[in-house]
C-alpha positions as CSV (number, residue, x, y, z in Angstrom):
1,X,0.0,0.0,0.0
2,X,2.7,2.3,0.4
3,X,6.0,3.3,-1.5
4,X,9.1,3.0,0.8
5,X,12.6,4.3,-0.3
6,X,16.0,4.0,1.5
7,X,19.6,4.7,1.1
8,X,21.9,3.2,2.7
9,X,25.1,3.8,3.3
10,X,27.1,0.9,1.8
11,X,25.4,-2.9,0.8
12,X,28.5,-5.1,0.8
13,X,26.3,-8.2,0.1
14,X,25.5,-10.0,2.4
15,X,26.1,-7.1,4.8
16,X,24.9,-3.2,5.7
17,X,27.3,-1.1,6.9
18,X,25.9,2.1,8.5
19,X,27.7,5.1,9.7
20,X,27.1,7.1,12.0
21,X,28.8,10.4,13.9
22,X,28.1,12.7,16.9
23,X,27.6,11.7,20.5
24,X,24.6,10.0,20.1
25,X,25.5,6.8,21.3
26,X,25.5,3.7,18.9
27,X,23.2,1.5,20.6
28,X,21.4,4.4,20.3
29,X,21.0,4.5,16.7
30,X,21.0,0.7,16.8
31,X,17.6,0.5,18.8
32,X,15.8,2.9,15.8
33,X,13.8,1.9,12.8
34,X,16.3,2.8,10.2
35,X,18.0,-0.8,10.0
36,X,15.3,-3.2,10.0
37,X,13.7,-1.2,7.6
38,X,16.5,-1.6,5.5
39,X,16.2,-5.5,5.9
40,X,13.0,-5.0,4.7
41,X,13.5,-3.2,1.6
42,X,15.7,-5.7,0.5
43,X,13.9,-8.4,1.2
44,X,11.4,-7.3,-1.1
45,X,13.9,-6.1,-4.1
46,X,15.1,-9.9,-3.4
47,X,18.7,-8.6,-1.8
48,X,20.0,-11.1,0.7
49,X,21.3,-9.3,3.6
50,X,22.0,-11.6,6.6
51,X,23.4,-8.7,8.8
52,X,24.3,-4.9,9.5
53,X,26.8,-3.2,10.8
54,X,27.0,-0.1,12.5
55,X,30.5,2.1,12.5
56,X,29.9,4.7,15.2
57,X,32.8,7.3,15.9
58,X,32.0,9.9,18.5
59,X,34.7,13.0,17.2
60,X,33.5,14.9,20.6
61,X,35.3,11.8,22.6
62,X,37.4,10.6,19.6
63,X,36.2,7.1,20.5
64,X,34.6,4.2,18.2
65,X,32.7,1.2,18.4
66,X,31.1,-1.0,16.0
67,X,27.1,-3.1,16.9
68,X,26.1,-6.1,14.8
69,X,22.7,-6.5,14.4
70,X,21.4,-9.5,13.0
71,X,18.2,-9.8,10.0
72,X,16.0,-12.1,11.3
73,X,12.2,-12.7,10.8
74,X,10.9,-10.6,14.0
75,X,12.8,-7.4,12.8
76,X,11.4,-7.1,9.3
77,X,8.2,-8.1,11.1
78,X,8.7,-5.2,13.3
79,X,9.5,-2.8,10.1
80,X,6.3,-4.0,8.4
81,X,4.0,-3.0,11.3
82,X,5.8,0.1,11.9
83,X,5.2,1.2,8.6
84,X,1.5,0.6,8.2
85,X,1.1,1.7,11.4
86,X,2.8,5.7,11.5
87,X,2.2,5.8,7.4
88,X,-2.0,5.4,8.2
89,X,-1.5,8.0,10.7
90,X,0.4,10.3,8.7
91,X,-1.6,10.2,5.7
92,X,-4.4,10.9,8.4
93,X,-2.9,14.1,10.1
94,X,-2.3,15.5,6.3
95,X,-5.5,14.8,5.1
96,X,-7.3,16.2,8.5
97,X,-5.2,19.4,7.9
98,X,-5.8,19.5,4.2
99,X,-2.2,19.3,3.6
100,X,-1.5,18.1,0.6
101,X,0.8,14.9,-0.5
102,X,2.9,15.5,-3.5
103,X,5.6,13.1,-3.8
104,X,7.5,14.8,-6.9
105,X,7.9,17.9,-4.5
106,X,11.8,17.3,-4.0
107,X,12.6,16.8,-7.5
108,X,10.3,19.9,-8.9
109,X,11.9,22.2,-5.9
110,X,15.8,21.2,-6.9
111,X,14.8,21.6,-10.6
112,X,13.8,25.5,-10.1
């Protein structure tokens, strides 16, 4: 029902690298959407991807660290309800505030 897009950093098949910066911490950015949704999207374009990997480096600190997290069943699962879930209620809130969806907008505002 509804058109997902992603890009991600690097797809070194069969793994996701993801990079991240800042003092966020990288469990942190682990514990979001963004990589099971990944999983997700290529699982349906047919993309094997049997982990990810998260490269954190915190310049503030100058310190690293690197989190595996592993594609499994229960995550795209996760992605899929997540998705139908906050898209119905977004295409609720613009609707109820007659804000209207145009999904060119991007590419007609970096063409002017």
């Amino acid at each position: 029902r509804w058109d997902i897009k992603g890009t991600m950093d690097c797809l070194d098949t069969p793994i996701l690298y993801e990079f991240k910066t800042g003092k966020t911490k990288g469990l942190d950015f682990a514990g979001t959407m963004q990589i099971p949704i990944y999983f997700l999207i290529n699982e349906l374009v047919g993309t094997k991807i049997d982990k990810a990997i998260l490269l954190h480096y915190d310049q503030h600190r100058d310190k690293g660290e690197y989190i595996i997290v592993w594609n499994d069943e229960e995550k795209i699962a996760g992605a899929r309800n997540w998705i139908d879930t906050l898209a119905g209620e977004i295409q609720e809130y613009w609707s109820s505030h007659n804000i209207p969806f145009n999904p060119n907008y991007y590419k007609e505002v970096s063409n002017k």
